[in-house]
PyMOL Python script that loads the backbone (N, CA, C, O; Angstrom):
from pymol import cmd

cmd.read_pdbstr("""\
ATOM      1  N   UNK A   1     116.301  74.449  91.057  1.00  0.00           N
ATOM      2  CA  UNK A   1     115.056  75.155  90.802  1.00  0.00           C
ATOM      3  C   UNK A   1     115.379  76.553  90.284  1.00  0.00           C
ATOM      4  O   UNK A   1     116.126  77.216  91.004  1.00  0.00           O
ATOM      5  N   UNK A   2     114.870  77.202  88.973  1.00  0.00           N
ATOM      6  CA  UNK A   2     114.829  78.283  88.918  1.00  0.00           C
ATOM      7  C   UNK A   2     113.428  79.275  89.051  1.00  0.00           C
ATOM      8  O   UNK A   2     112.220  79.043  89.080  1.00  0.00           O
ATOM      9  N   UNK A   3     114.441  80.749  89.128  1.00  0.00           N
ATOM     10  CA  UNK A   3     113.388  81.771  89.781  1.00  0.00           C
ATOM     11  C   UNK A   3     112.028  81.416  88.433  1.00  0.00           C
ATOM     12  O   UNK A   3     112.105  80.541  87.572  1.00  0.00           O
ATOM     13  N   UNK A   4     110.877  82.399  88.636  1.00  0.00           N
ATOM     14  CA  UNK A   4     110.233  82.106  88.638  1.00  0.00           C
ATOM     15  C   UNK A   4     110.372  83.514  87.300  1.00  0.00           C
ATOM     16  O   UNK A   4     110.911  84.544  87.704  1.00  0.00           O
ATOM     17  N   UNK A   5     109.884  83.493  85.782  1.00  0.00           N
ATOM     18  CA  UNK A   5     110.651  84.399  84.581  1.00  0.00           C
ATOM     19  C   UNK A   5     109.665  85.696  85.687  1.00  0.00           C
ATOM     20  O   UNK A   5     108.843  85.464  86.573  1.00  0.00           O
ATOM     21  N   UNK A   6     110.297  87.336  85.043  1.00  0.00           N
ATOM     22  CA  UNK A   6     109.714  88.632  85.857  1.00  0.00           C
ATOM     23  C   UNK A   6     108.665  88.790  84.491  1.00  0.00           C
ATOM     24  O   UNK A   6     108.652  88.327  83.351  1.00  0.00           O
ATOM     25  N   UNK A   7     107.894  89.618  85.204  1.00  0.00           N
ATOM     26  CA  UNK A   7     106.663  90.049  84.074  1.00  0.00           C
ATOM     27  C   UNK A   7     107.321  91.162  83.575  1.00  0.00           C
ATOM     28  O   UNK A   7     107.872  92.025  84.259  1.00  0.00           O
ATOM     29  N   UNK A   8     107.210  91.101  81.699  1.00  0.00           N
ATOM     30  CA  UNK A   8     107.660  92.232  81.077  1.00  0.00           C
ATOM     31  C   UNK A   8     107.139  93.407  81.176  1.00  0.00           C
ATOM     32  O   UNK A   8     105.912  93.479  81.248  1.00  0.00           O
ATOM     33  N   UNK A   9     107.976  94.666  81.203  1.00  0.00           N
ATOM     34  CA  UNK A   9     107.965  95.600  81.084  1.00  0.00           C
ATOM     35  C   UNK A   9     106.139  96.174  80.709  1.00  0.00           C
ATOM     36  O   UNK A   9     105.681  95.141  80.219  1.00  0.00           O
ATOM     37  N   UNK A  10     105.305  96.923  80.702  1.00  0.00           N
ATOM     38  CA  UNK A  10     104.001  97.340  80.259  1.00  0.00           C
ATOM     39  C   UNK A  10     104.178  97.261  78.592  1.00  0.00           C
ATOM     40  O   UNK A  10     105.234  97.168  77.967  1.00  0.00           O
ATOM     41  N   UNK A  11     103.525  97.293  78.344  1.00  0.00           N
ATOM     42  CA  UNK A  11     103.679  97.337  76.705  1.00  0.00           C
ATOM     43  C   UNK A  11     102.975  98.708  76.214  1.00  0.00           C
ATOM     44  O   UNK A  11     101.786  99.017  76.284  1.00  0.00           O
ATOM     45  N   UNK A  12     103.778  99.240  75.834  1.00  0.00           N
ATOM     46  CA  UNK A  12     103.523 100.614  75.086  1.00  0.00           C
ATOM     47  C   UNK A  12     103.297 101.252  73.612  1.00  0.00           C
ATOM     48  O   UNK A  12     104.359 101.672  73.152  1.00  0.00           O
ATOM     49  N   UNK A  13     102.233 101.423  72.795  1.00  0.00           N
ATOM     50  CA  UNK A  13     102.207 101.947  71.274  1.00  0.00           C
ATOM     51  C   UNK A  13     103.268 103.202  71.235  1.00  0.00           C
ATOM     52  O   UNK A  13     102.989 104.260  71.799  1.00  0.00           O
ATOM     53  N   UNK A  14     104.857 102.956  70.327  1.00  0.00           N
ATOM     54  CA  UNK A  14     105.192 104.032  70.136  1.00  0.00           C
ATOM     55  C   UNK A  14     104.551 105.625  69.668  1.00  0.00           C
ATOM     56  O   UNK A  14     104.911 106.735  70.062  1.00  0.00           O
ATOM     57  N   UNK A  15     103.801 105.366  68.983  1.00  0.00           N
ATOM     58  CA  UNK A  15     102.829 106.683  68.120  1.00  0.00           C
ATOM     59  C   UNK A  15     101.846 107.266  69.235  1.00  0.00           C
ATOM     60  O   UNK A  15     101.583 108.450  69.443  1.00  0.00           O
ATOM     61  N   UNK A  16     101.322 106.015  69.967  1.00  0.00           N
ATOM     62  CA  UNK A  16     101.068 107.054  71.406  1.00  0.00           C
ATOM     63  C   UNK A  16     101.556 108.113  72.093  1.00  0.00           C
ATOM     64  O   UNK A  16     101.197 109.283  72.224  1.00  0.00           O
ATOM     65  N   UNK A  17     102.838 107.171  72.683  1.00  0.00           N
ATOM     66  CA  UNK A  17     103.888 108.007  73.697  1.00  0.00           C
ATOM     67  C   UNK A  17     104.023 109.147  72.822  1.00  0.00           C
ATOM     68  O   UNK A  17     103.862 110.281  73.275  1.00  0.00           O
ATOM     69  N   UNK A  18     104.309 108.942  71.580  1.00  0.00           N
ATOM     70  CA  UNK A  18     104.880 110.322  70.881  1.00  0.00           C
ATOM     71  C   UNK A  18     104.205 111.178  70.686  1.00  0.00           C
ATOM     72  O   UNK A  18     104.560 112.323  70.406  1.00  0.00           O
ATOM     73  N   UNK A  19     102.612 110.594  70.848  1.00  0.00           N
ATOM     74  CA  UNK A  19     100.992 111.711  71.487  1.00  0.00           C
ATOM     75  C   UNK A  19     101.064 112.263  72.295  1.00  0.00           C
ATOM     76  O   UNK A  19     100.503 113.354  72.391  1.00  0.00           O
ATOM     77  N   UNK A  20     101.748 111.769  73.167  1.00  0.00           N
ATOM     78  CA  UNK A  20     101.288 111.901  74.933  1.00  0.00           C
ATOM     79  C   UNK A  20     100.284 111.226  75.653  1.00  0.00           C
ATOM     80  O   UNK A  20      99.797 111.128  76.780  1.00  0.00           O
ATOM     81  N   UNK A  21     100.229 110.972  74.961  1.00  0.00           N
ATOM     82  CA  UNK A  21      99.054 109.552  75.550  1.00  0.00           C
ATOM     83  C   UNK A  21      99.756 108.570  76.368  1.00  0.00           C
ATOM     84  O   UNK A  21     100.606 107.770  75.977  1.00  0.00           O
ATOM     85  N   UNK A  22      99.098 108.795  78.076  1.00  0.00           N
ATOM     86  CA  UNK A  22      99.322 107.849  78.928  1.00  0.00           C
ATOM     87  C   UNK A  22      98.687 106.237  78.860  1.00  0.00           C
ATOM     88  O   UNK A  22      97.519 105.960  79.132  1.00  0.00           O
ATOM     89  N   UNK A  23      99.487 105.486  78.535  1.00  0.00           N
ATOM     90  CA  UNK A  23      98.756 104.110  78.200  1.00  0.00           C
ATOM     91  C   UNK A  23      99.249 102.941  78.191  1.00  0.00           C
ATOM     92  O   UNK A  23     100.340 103.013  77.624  1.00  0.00           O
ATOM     93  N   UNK A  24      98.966 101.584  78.615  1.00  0.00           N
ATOM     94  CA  UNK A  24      99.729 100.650  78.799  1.00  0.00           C
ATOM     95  C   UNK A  24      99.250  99.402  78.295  1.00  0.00           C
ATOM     96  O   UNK A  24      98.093  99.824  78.291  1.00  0.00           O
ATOM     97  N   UNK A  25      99.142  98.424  77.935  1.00  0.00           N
ATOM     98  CA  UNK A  25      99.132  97.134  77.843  1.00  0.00           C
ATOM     99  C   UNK A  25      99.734  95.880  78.941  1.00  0.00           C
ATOM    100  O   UNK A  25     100.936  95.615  78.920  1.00  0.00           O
ATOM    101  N   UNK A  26      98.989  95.304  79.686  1.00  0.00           N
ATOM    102  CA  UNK A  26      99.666  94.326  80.381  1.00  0.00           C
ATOM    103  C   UNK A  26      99.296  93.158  80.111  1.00  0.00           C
ATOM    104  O   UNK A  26      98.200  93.002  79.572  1.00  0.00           O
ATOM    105  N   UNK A  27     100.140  92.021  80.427  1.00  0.00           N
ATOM    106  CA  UNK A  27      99.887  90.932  80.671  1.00  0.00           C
ATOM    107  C   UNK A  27      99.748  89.733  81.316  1.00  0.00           C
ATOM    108  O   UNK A  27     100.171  89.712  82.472  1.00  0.00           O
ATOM    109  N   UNK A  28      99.209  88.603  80.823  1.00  0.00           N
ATOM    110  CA  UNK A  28      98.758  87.968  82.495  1.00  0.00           C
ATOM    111  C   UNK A  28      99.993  87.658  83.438  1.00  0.00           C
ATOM    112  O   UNK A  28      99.962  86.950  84.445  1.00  0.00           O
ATOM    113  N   UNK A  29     100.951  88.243  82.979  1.00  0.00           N
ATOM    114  CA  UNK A  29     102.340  88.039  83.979  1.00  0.00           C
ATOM    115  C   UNK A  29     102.156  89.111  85.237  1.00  0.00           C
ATOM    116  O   UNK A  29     102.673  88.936  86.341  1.00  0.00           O
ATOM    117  N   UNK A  30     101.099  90.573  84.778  1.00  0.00           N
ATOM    118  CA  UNK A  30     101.297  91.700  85.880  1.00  0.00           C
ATOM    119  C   UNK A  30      99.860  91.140  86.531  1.00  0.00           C
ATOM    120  O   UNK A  30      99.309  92.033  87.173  1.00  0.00           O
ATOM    121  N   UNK A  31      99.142  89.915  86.521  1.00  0.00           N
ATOM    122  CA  UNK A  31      98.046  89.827  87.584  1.00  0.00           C
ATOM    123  C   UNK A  31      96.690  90.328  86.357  1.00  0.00           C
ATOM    124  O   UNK A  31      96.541  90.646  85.177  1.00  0.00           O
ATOM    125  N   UNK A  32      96.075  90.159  87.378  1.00  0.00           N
ATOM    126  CA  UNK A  32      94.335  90.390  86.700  1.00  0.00           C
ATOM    127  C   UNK A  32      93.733  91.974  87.092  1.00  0.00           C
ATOM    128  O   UNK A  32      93.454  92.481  88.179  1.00  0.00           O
ATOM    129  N   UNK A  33      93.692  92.309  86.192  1.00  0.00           N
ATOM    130  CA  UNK A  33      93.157  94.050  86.430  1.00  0.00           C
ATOM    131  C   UNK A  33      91.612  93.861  86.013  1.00  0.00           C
ATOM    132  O   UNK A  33      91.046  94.937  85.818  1.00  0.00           O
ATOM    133  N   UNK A  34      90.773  92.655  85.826  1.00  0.00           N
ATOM    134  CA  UNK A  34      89.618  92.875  85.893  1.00  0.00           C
ATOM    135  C   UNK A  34      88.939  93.313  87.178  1.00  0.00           C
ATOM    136  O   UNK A  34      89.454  93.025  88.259  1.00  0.00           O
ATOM    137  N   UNK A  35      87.607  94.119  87.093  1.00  0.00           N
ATOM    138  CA  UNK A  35      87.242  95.361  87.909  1.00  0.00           C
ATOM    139  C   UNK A  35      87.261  94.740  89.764  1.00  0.00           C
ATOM    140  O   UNK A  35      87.660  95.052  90.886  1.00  0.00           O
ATOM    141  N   UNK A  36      86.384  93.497  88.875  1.00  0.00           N
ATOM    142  CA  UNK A  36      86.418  92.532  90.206  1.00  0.00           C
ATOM    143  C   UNK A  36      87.489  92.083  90.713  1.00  0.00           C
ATOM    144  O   UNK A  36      87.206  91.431  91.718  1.00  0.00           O
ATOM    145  N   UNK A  37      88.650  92.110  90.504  1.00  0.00           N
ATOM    146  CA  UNK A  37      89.748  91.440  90.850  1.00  0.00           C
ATOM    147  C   UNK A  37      90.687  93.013  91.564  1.00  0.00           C
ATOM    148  O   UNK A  37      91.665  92.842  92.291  1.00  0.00           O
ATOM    149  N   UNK A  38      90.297  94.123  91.285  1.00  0.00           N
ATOM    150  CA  UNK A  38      90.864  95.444  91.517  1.00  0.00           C
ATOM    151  C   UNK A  38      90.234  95.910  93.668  1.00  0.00           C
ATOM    152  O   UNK A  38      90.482  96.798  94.484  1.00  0.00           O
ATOM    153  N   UNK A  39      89.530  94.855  93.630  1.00  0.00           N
ATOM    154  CA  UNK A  39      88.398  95.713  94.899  1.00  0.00           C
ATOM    155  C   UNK A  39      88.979  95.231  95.982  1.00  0.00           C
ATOM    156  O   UNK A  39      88.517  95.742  97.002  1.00  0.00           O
ATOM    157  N   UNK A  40      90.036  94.237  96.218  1.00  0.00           N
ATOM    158  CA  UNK A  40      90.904  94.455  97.543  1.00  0.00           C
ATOM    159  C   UNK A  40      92.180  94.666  97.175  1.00  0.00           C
ATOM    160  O   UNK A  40      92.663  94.986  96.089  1.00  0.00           O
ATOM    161  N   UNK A  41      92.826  94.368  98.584  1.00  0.00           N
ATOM    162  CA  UNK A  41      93.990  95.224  98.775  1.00  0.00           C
ATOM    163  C   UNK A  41      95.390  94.705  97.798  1.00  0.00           C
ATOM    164  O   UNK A  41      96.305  95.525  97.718  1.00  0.00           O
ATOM    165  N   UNK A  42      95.509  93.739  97.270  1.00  0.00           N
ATOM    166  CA  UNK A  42      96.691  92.817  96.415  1.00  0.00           C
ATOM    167  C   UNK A  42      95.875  93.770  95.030  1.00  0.00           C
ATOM    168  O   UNK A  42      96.632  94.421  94.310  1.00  0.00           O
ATOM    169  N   UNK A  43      94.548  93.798  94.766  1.00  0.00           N
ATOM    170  CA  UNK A  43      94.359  94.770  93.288  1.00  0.00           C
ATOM    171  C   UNK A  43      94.595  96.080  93.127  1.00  0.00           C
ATOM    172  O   UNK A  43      94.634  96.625  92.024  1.00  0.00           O
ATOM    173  N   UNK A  44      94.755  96.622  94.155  1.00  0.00           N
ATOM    174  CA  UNK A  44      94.757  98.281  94.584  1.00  0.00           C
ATOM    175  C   UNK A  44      96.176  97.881  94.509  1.00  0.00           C
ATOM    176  O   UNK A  44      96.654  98.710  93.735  1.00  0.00           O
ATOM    177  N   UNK A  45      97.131  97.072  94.878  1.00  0.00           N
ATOM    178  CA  UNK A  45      98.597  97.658  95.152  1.00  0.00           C
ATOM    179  C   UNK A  45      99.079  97.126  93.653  1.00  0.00           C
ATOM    180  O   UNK A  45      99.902  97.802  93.037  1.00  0.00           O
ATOM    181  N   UNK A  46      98.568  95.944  93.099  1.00  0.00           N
ATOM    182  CA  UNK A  46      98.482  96.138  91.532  1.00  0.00           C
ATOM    183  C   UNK A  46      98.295  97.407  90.447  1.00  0.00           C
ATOM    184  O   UNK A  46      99.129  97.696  89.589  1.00  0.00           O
ATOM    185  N   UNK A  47      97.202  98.003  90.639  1.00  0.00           N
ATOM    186  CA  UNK A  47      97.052  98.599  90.347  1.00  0.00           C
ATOM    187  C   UNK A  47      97.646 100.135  89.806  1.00  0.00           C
ATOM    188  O   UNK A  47      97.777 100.727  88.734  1.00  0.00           O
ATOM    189  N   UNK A  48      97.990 100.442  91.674  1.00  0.00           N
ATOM    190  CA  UNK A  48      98.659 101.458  92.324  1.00  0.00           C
ATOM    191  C   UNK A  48      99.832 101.122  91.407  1.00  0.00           C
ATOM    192  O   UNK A  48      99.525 101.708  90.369  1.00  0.00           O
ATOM    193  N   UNK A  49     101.229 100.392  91.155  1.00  0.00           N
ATOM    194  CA  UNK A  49     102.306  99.467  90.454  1.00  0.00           C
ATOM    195  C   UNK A  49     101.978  99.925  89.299  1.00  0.00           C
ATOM    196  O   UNK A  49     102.623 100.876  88.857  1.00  0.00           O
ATOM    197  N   UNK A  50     100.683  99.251  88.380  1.00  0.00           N
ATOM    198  CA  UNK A  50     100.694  99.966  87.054  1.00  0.00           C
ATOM    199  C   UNK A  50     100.879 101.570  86.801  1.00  0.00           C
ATOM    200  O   UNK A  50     101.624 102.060  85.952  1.00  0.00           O
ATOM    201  N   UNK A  51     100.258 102.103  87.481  1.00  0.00           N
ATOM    202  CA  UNK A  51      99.920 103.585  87.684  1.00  0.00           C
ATOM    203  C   UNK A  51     101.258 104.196  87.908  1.00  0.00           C
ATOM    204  O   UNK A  51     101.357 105.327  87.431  1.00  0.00           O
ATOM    205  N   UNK A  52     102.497 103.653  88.618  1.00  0.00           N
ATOM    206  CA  UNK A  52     103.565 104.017  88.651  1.00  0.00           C
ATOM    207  C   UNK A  52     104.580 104.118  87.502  1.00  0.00           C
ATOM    208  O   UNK A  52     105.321 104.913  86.923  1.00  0.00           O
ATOM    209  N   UNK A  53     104.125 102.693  87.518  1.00  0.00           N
ATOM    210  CA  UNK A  53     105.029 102.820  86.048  1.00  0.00           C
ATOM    211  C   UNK A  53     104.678 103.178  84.956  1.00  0.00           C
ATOM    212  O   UNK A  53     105.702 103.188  84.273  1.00  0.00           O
ATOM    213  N   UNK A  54     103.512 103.605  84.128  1.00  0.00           N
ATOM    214  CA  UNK A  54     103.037 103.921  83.069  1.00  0.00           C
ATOM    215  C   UNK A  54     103.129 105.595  83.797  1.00  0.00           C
ATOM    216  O   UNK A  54     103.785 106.495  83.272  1.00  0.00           O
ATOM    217  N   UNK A  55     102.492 105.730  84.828  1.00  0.00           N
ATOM    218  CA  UNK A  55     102.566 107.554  84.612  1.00  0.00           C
ATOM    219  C   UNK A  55     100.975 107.940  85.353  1.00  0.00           C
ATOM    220  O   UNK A  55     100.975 109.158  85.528  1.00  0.00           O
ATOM    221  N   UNK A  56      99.665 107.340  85.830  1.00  0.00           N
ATOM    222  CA  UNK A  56      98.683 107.667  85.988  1.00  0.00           C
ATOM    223  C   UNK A  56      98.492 107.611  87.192  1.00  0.00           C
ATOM    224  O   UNK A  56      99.237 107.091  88.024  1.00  0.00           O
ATOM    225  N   UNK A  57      97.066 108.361  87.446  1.00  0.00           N
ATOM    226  CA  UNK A  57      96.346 108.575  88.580  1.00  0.00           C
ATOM    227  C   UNK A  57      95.504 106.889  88.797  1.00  0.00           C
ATOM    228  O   UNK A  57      94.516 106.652  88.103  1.00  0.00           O
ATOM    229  N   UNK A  58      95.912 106.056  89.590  1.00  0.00           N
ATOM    230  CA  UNK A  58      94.629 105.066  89.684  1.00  0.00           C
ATOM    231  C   UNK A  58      93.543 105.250  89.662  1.00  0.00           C
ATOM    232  O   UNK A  58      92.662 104.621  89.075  1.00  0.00           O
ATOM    233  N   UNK A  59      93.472 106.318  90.434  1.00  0.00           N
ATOM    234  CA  UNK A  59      91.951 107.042  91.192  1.00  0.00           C
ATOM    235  C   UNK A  59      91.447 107.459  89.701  1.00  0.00           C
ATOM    236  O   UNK A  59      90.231 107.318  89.566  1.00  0.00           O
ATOM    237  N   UNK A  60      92.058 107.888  88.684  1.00  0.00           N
ATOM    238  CA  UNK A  60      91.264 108.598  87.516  1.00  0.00           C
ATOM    239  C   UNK A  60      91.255 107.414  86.224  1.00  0.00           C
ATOM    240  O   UNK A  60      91.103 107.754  85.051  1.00  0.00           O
ATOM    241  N   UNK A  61      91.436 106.038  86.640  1.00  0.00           N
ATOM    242  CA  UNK A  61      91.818 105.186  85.420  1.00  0.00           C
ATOM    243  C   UNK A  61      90.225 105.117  84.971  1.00  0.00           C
ATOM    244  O   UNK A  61      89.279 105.202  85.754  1.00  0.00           O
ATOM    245  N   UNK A  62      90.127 104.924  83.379  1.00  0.00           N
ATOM    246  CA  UNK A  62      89.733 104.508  82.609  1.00  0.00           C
ATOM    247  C   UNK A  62      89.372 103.490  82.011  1.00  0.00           C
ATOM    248  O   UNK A  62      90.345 103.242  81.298  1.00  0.00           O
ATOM    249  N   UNK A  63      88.503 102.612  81.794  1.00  0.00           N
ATOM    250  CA  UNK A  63      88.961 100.993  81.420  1.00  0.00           C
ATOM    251  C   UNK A  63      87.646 100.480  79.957  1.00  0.00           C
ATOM    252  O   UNK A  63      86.549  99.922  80.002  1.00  0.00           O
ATOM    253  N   UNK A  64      88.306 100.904  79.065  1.00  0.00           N
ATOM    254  CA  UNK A  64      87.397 100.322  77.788  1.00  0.00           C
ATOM    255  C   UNK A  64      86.391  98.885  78.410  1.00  0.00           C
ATOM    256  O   UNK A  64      86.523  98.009  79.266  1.00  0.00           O
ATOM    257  N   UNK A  65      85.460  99.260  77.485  1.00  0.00           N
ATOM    258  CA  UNK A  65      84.721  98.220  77.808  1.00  0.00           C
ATOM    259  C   UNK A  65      84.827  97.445  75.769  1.00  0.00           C
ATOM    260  O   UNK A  65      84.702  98.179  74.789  1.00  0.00           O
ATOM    261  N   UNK A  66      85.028  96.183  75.697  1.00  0.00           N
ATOM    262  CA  UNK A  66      85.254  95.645  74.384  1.00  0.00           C
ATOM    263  C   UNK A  66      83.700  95.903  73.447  1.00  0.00           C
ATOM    264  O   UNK A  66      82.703  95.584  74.094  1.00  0.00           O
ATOM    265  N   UNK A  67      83.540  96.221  72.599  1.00  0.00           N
ATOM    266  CA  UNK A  67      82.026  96.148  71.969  1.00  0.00           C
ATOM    267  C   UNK A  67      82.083  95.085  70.795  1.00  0.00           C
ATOM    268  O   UNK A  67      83.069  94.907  70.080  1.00  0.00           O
ATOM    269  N   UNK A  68      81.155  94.560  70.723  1.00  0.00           N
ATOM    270  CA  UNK A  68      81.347  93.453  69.573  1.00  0.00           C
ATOM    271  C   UNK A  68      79.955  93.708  68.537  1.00  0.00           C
ATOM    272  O   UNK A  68      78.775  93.595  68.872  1.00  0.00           O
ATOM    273  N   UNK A  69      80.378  94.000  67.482  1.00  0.00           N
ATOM    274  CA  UNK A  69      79.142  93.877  66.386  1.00  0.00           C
ATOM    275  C   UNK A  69      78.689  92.714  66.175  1.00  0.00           C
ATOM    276  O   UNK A  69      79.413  91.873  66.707  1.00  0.00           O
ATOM    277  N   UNK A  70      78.214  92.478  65.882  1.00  0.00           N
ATOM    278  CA  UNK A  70      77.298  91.055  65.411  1.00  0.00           C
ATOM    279  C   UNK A  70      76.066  91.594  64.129  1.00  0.00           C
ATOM    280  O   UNK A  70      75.068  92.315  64.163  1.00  0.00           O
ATOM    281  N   UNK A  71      76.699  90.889  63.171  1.00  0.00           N
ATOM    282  CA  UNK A  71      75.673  91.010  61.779  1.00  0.00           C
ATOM    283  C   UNK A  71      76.550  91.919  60.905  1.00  0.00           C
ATOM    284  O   UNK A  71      77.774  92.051  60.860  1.00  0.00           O
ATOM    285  N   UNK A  72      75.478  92.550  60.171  1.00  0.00           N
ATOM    286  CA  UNK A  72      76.239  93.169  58.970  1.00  0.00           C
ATOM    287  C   UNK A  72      75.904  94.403  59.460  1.00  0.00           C
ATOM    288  O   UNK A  72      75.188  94.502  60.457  1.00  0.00           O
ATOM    289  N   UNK A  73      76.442  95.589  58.738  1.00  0.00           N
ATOM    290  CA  UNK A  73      75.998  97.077  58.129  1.00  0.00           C
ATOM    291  C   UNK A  73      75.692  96.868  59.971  1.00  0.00           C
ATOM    292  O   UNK A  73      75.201  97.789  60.623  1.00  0.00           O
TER     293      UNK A  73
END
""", "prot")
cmd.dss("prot")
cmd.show_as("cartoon", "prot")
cmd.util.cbc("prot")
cmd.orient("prot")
């Protein structure tokens, strides 16, 4: 049996970092960071984990919401 592959590294825009812009990309390897999935204690220590390794305050995260146009103009 082998281990089980590790979740990669956060994913980072070089031209960011070189902003200063704190920011990350994850994937479904680091767990579910949807809002609902953040409100007990396994999402908070998720969370808390991202926040370490990218550089942020949990307490002050940010989280786009996607907008979708529909139609023209």
């Amino acid at each position: 049996m082998t281990a089980p592959p590790q979740a990669p590294a956060v994913l980072q825009l070089p031209g960011l970092v070189a902003a200063g812009l704190r920011h990350g990309f994850t994937t479904r390897a680091h767990g579910d960071f949807a809002w609902p999935a953040l409100q007990d204690d396994a999402g908070r220590a998720r969370l808390a984990a991202l926040g370490e390794e990218v550089g942020f305050d949990p307490t002050l995260l940010g989280t786009p919401q996607p907008a979708h146009r529909v139609g023209g103009a």
